[in-house]
NUVOLO-106082 format. One record per residue (C-alpha): residue in one letter; x, y, z. Coordinates in pm, whole numbers, plus 50000, padded with zeros to 5 digits. Layout:
<rokols>
AXYZ...
</rokols>
This chain:
<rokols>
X512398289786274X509238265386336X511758237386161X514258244486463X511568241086692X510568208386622X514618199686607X515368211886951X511918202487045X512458173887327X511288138887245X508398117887440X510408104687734X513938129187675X514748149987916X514308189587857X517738195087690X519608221487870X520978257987728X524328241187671X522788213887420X520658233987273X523418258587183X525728230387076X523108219186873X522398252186689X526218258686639X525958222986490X523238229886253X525038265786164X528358252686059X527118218885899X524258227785679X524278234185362X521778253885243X521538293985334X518398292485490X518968269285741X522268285885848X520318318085893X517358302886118X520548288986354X522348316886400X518918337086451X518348311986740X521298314986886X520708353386846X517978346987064X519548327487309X523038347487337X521508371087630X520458345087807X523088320987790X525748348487742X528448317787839X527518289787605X527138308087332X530728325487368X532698295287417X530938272387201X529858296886894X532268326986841X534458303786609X531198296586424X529578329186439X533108346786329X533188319685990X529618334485908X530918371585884X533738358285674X531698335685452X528058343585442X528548383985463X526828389385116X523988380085311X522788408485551X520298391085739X522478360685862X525408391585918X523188411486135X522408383886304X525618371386385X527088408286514X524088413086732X524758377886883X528468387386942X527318412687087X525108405687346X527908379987476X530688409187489X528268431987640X527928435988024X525348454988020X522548444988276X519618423388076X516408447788052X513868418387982X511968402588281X513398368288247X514498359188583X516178325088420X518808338188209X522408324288384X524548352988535X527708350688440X531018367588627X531088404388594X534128405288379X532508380488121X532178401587862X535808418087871X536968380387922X535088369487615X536688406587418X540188396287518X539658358587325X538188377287021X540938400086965X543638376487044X543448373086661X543688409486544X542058400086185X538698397986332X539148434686432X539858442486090X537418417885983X534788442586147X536218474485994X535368458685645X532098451585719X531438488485798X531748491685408X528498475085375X525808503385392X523278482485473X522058491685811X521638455785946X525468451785932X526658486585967X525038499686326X525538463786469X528858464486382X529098502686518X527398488186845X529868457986888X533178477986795X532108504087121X531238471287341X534708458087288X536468498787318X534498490887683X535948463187790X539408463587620X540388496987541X544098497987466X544368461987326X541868469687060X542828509386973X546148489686920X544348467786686X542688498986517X545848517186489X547308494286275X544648481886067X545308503385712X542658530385665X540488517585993X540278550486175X539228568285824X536548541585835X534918550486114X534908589686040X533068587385750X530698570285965X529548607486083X528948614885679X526248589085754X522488599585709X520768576385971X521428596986238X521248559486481X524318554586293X525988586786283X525138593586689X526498556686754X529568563986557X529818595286828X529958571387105X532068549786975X534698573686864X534868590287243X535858555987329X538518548787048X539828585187158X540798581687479X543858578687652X545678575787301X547148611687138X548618589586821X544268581786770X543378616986830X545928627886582X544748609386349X541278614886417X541788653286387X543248650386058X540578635285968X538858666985951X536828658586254X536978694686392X535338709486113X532768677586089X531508680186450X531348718186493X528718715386200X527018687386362X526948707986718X525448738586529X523258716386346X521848702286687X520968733786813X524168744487010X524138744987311X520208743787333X521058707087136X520418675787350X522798645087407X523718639587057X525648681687107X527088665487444X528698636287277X530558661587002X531608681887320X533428655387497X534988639587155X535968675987074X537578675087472X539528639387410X540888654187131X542418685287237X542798677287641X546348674287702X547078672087332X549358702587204X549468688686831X545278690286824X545318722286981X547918738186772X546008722786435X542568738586578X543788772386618X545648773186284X542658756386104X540648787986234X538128769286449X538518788686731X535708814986616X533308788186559X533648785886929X532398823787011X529068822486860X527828789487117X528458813187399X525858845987279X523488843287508X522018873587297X521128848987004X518408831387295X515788852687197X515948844686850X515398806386986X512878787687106X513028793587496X514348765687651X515548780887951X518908768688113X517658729088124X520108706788274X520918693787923X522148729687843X523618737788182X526208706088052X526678714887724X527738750587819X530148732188055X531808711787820X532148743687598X533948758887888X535968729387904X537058730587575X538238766787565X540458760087881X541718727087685X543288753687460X544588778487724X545198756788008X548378768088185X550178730088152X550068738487802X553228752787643X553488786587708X553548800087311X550698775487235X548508792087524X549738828787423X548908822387077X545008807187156X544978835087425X545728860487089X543128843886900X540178840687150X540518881587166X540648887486753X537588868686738X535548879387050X535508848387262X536998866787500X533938897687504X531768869287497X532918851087827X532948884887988X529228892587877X528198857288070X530008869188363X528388899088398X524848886788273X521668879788527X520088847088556X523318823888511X523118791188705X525918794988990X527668767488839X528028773988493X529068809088640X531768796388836X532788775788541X533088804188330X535008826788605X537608802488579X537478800388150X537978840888192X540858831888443X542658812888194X541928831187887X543678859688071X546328846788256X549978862188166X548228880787890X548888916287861X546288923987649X543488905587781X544458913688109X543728951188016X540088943387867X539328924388173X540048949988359X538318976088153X534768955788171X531668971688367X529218955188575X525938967188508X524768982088818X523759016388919X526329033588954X528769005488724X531218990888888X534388971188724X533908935288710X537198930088929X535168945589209X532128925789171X533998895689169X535868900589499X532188915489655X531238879389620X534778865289737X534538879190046X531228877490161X530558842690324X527208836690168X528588828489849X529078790389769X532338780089850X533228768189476X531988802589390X534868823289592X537358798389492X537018808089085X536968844689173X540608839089376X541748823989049X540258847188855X542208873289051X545408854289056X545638853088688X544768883988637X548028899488856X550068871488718X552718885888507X550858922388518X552748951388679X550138977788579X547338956688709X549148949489056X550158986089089X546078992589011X545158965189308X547718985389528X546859019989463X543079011289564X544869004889922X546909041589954X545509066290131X545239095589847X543309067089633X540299067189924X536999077089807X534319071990034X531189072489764X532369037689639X534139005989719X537568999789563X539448962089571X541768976789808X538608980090034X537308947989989X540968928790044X541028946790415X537318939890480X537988902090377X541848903590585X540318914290906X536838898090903X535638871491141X535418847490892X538858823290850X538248815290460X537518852590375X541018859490555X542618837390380X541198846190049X541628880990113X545568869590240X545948848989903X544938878689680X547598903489804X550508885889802X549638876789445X549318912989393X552498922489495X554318887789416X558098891889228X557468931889216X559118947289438X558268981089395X554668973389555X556038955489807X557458991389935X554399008589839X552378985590019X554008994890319X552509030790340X549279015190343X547859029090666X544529014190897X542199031391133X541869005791406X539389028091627X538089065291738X540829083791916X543979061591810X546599068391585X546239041591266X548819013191181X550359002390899X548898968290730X552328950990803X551898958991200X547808947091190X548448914291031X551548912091290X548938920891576X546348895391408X548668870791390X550068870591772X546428868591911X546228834791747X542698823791631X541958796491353X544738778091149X543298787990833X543858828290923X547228821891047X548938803490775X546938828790528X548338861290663X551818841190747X551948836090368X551208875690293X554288882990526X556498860590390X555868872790023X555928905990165X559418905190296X561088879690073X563638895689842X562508936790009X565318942490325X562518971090379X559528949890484X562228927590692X563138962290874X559248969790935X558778937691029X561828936491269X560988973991380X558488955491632X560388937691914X557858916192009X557528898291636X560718880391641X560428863992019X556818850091860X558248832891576X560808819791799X558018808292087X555848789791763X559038769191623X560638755791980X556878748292036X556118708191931X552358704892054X549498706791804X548308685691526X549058684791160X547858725191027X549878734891391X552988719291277X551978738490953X552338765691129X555408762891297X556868760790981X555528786190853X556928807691072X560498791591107X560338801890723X559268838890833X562418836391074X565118821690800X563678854790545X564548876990871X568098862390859X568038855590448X567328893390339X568028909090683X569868949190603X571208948190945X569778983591013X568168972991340X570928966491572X568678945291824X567748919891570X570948918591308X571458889791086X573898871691346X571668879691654X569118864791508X571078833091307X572738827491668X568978826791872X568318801191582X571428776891699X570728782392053X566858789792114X565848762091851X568338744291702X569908740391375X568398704891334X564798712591495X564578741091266X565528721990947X562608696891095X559878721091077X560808734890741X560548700290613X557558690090754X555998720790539X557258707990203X555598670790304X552238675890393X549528665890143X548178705190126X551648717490039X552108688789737X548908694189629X549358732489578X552408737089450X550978705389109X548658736388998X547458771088990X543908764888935X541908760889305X540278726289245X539228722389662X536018706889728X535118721490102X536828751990306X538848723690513X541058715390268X542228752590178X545398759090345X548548765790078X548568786689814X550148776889457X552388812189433X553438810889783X554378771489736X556378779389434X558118807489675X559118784289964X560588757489739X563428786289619X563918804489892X564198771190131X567648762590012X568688793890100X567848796090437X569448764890533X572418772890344X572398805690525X572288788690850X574818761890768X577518762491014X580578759190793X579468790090593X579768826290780X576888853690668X579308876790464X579728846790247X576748831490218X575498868490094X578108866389854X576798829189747X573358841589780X573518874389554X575808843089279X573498820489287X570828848589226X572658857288936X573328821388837X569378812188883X568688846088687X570938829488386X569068792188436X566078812988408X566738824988090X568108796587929X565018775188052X562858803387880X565228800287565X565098761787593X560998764387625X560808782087322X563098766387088X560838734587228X557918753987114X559518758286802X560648721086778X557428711186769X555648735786508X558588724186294X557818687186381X554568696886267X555768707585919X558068681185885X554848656385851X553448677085616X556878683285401X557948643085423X554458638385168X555758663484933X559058651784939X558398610784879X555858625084607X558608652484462X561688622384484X559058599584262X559008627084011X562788630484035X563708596283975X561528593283673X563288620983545X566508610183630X565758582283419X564508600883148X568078624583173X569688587483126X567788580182810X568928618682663X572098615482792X572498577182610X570708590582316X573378620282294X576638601782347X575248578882027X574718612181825X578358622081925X579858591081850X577808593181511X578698625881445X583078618281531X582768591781289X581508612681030X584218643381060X586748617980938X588598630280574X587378608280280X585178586480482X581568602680378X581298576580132X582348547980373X579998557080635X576828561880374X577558527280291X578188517480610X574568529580746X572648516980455X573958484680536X572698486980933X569918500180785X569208470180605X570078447680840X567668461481075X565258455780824X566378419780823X566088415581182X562388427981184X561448404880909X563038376081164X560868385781532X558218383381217X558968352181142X559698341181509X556278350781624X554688337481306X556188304081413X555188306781790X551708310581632X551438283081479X552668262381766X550308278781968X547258268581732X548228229781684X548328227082020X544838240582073X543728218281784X545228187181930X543048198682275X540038202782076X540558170881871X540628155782199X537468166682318X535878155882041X536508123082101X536008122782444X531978136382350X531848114982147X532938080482331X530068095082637X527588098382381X528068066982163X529938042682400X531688024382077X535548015582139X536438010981804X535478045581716X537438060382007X540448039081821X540218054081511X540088089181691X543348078681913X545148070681569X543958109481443X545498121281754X548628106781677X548738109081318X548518152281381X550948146781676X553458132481432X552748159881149X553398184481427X556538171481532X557248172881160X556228210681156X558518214481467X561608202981303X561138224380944X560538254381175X563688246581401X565898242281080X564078275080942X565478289781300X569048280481312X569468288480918X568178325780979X570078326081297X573498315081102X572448339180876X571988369981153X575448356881298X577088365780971X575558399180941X576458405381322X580528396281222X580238416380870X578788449781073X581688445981346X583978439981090X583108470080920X583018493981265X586718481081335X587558491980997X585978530481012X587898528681386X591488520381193X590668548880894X589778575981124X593138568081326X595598568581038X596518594780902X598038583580586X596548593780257X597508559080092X596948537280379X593218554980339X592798552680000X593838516879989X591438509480345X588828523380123X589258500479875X588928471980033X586048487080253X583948488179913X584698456279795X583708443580162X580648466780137X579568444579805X580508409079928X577758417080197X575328433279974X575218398179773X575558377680072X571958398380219X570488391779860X570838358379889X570038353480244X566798378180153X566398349179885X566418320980104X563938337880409X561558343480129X561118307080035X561308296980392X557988319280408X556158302680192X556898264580377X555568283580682X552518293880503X551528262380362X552048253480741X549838277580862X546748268780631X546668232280759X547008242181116X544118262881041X542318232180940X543058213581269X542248243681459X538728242381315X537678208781404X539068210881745X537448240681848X533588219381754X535418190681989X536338217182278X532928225282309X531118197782289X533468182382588X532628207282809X528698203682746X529188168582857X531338177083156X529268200883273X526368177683268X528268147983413X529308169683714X525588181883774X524238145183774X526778139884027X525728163084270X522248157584210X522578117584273X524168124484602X521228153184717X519348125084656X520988099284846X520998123785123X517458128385120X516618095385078X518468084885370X517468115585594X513818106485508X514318062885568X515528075785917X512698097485947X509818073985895X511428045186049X511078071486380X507398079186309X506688036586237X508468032086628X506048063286723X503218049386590X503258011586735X504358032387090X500738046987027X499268016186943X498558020486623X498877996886345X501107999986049X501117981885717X504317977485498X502457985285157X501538015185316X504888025985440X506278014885142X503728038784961X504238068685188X508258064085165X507908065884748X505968097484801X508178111785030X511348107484763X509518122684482X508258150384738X511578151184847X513528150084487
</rokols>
């Protein structure tokens, strides 16, 4: 580093050379020089300078800084060096050293600088590999660069990931890691690869990561753990959030119970006390988090029943409930938790019935349903708070007719019991209070207990209220009618006009109560001709124009003062068709209603914005059709009853064929599942089957020879034939081996006077370097070609030697055919003479060859021993080529390293002439003199120093 100094050092009289230079100069130095050392002290300057002069260094040495990784990454120092530089120029983070000099760049450098650097996707891969290295110098700056660009350029580099063989495997093992720098990096930067992308996160959970960061939460310390427990929560949450594959592969791969034992608080006093710190208040929130993942009701329904199943078996659900009911909770991680218990319940049978078996512990013990709406209704309670416990609530009457028959049977008057306080209780006291959100809370909860059942829609007519000493009481239908004409605050109205319309939708009953008062319909009437008021007034105009089109929808015509064409033609003439349809559709397009009717769950942030509820929203969007098509003109009421009670029926059918269709989806995608799993077997069960497919072939070949074999032998009087048939392919055989002999004998020998020509070559080559004499290197030229001309010689014997034995093999190849078509014509007559005669001639055949192989045996034998007379003076001229090979390359090798040597040298010399010719100009600058004997002197010491 000092040598860099004094090269970037300024000169007497230069300028101070700016960051640009000096980085230009450093990139120079790093991509020029030669030697390792010096390419390490550049790059570690430019190291230094990258945070400070984030722009230079980007555009002038990425390219330079990217050719080190490639070619220098045996080297760990010079690596490190180089990722740490890349990234502090990809980074945006702000600078944390008190340097108020460094240059400040745009904001969007760094994701500028990420979107040139993976514009060529092999330096993302080029990364990947270097996370092989386990040296950590490479491997955590690598980790550390790989999350900066995830920051800036999220999708373009999971992309780049995705398709990079074995990358994401890569970075799992990463958490096998034992520097826990590493492995808690590696946590980071996975939560960034993760997100947004379910192909990633499927991958990533096959990777066994479930199993792998469960151990590393519970190695932590749970949810007593500190950040390093956080950052498993939230990769845990990216990979199941929204993703039904994960969630279905968690709950079959039995992780679910792992889940149960993070929430015993029992287990706390076998633990250090920590209390609830704010590091566990948001670990027990992402744990919360998690388990709704799984159960969350945008899931698919079988998915959610079948985690809902689970959670029970293995007491997640007993545990939830014992943090509900337990003292000392922080009032957000309790409101977090009502709303887990919420979900885990919701459209559950079974868990509906523990829930509603679970005791408060209070004196005397109250169910837990009752606590919960004690702290709904009463004011005090933070508003988040009340919200959960509606939810809570809601879920737990969704899809439960025992538990709203339980809710409704608190309200009837032989249920009353004065020594303690039922739901039914607590819904009136919240209904009638002076507080607006408790009445609409308290509105909210009933018509969710008697929503689609219309049995307790009936019974929760006989509900019956003492309004005050000396009166006779009302029913709850005719109080919310009286609370509703004295007006009061929007948030009261629309909540009890939502009760009523639940109330009387699809139950002519309730429409008779309701109508049974005279002065109910000229209200609704006075509210929808009425136009003044501000958005939640128009609200509730609609609202009650919808409480007016139920009147006419499900109207029994038992009241003869308000009949279902009294009250359709005050509708045409009071209001108007058109003005009507207006304030129905103003309903379905304000923000509250859209916002609703997206979700169950009650995500509001302050009282204001609670106005619609999510079952009620779901209500008005069916039954809106139908009033208007009740009220068309071109369709009389008779009909449109007709039409209505059809299209009941019809939607009743739709109903059950979207339930059909949701399941067979359900089951689409568990066999989806499988198929991945099956498509390995089967590639790895068709490899086996083709291999023995070919080996069927081989039997099959192997068979049809033995049958052909075996027909030519059940021919009459041709055993004989056929014995001398085979002994004759027999021996042929044996004459064909003794040829590939022969062949490969030859090819030998080739083989070896070639390498003895090579060698004889070399020999003369070490010896012309070492002895300079010409006429020697003659006389050595005339060897050459004297063994060049024997082996063309050789060449020619062996060529004859080839086409004599293949003449030879010819005539064996036409005798053996011969013979064949002969055993065909035998076997096919069926003459005795013309056989007896065909054998004749066979065995005179059967000799002619015999003699014929004994002389061609004859002749192969001699042309052995030529080729082994060959072969011993090859052997010769192998031998002195082979001392010749060697020697050539000795004198190569040290031809070549004088070479290189000479021009170090020359490089030297003339980097050191430049040098002192500098310090000589320095020097007479100074004043000083200088003699030549003395440069002269100090420049020969400088070359030796130098050589």
């Amino acid at each position: 580093m000092d040598y860099f100094r004094k090269y970037l050092a300024p000169q007497q009289g230069e300028n101070q050379p700016t960051g640009a230079e000096t980085v230009e100069r450093l990139v120079d130095r790093a991509s020029s020089s030669t030697l390792l050392d010096d390419r390490r002290d550049a790059v570690r300057a430019i190291k230094a300078l990258s945070r400070k002069f984030r722009l230079e260094v980007g555009t002038q040495a990425m390219d330079t800084l990217l050719n080190v990784l490639e070619m220098d990454r045996s080297d760990s120092e010079i690596t490190g060096y180089a990722l740490d530089a890349l990234c502090n120029v990809m980074s945006n983070e702000p600078m944390d050293d008190d340097d108020d000099d460094h240059q400040v760049g745009p904001d969007d450098l760094g994701a500028q600088f990420t979107e040139i650097f993976i514009k060529k996707a092999d330096n993302v891969g080029l990364l990947l590999s270097l996370l092989e290295e386990y040296d950590f110098h490479v491997r955590w700056p690598t980790v550390r660069l790989l999350t900066t660009l995830l920051s800036n350029k999220c999708k373009d580099v999971q992309e780049c990931i995705l398709v990079h063989p074995m990358g994401i495997s890569k970075l799992m093992d990463l958490l096998s890691d034992s520097r826990e720098i590493i492995r808690n990096d590696a946590l980071l930067l996975l939560n960034q690869l993760t997100k947004g992308n379910a192909n990633i996160q499927k991958i990533v959970a096959f990777e066994n990561a479930f199993e792998r960061l469960l151990d590393i939460v519970q190695e932590e310390g749970a949810i007593d753990g500190g950040i390093v427990v956080e950052d498993c929560l939230l990769l845990l949450l990216n990979l199941l959030k929204n993703n039904s594959s994960n969630q279905n592969f968690f709950r079959e791969g039995s992780h679910i119970k792992y889940l149960s034992p993070f929430f015993d608080l029992d287990q706390d006093q076998h633990r250090p006390q920590v209390g609830w710190s704010a590091q566990k208040v948001t670990n027990i929130h992402l744990l919360l988090q998690l388990v709704r993942a799984l159960v969350s009701p945008s899931n698919p329904q079988q998915l959610t029943t079948n985690c809902q199943k689970t959670m029970f078996t293995c007491g997640l659900v007993q545990e939830l409930c014992k943090i509900l009911m337990a003292s000392g909770v922080p009032a957000d991680v309790l409101t977090e938790t009502i709303n887990t218990v919420a979900e885990v319940i919701r459209g559950n049978l079974h868990n509906q019935e523990y829930f509603a078996s679970v005791m408060a512990p209070s004196n005397p013990p109250r169910p837990a349903i009752v606590v919960l709406l004690m702290s709904m209704v009463n004011e005090k309670q933070p508003f988040t708070l009340r919200c959960a416990v509606l939810y809570c609530f809601q879920c737990f009457v969704y899809k439960n007719e025992v538990g709203q028959s339980q809710i409704v049977q608190t309200l009837l008057p032989t249920s009353a019991d004065s020594t303690t306080i039922s739901a039914g209780q607590l819904l009136c006291g919240g209904l009638f209070s002076g507080d607006s959100l408790s009445n609409w809370f308290a509105s909210v909860a009933l018509l969710n207990a008697i929503c689609d059942n219309p049995t307790q829609k009936e019974q929760l007519l006989r509900v019956q209220l003492a309004t005050s000493l000396g009166n006779p009481p009302v029913s709850l239908l005719q109080q919310c009618c009286n609370i509703l004409a004295q007006g009061g605050r929007v948030q009261t109205r629309i909540g009890i006009l939502m009760l009523l319309a639940t109330w009387m939708a699809d139950c002519p009953t309730a429409v008779a109560h309701f109508l049974f008062n005279t002065a109910n319909v000229p209200y609704l009437i006075s509210q929808v001709s009425s136009s003044d008021g501000d958005e939640n007034e128009l609200n509730v105009h609609g609202m009650c124009a919808f409480l007016l089109g139920i009147c006419v929808l499900y109207n029994d015509d038992q009241n003869e003062t308000f009949t279902t064409a009294s009250i359709r033609q005050i509708i045409e003439k009071r209001i108007g068709l058109e003005s009507f349809t207006d304030k129905l559709s103003h309903v379905t397009k304000s923000e509250t209603y859209t916002r609703a009717i997206k979700r169950p769950h009650l995500n509001y942030k302050q009282a204001s914005e609670v106005f619609f509820d999510h079952q009620f929203a779901m209500l008005f969007k069916t039954v809106e059709h139908d009033i208007l098509k009740a009220l068309s003109p071109s369709n009389n009421i008779k009909d449109n009853k007709k039409q209505l009670a059809n299209l009941k029926e019809h939607e009743s059918i739709v109903s059950q064929y979207k339930d059909l269709i949701q399941e067979q989806d359900e089951r689409l995608r568990e066999t989806t599942g499988q198929l991945e799993s099956l498509q390995a077997v089967h590639s790895r069960a068709q490899r086996q089957l083709d291999e023995y497919s070919q080996q069927i072939q081989q039997l099959r070949d192997q068979n049809a020879l033995l049958k052909a074999t075996k027909g030519s032998k059940s021919a009459e009087g041709g055993v004989d034939r056929e014995e001398e048939v085979r002994g004759l392919n027999e021996r042929l055989q044996t004459l064909n081996v003794q040829l590939a002999e022969k062949d490969a004998h030859i090819d030998k020998l080739k083989t070896d006077l070639s390498v003895a020509e090579a060698r004889l070559g070399a020999q003369e080559l070490g010896e012309e370097d070492k002895e300079n004499n010409p006429s020697e290197t003659a006389v050595l030229q005339q060897t050459v070609t004297r063994l060049n001309t024997d082996l063309h010689e050789l060449n020619l014997e062996v060529t004859n030697k080839d086409m004599e034995i293949n003449r030879i093999t010819s005539q064996c190849t036409q005798l053996q055919s011969q013979l064949e078509d002969a055993v065909v014509s035998a076997n096919m007559n069926q003459s005795a003479e013309v056989n007896t005669s065909r054998v004749t001639d066979l065995e005179s055949e059967v000799t002619k060859v015999t003699d014929e192989r004994n002389s061609l045996q004859d002749r192969l034998r001699k042309a052995n021993e030529e080729n082994l007379n060959l072969c011993e003076k090859i052997n010769r001229l192998e031998e002195e080529c082979s001392k010749k090979d060697r020697e050539k390359d000795e004198l190569k090798d040290e031809l070549e390293t004088l070479k290189k040597e000479q021009e170090d040298l020359l490089v030297l010399l003339a980097d050191q002439d430049t040098k002192i010719d500098k310090y000589k100009s320095r020097l007479r600058e100074l004043g000083q003199e200088v003699e030549e004997d003395d440069d002269d002197f100090d420049d020969d010491e400088d070359v030796e120093d130098e050589s």
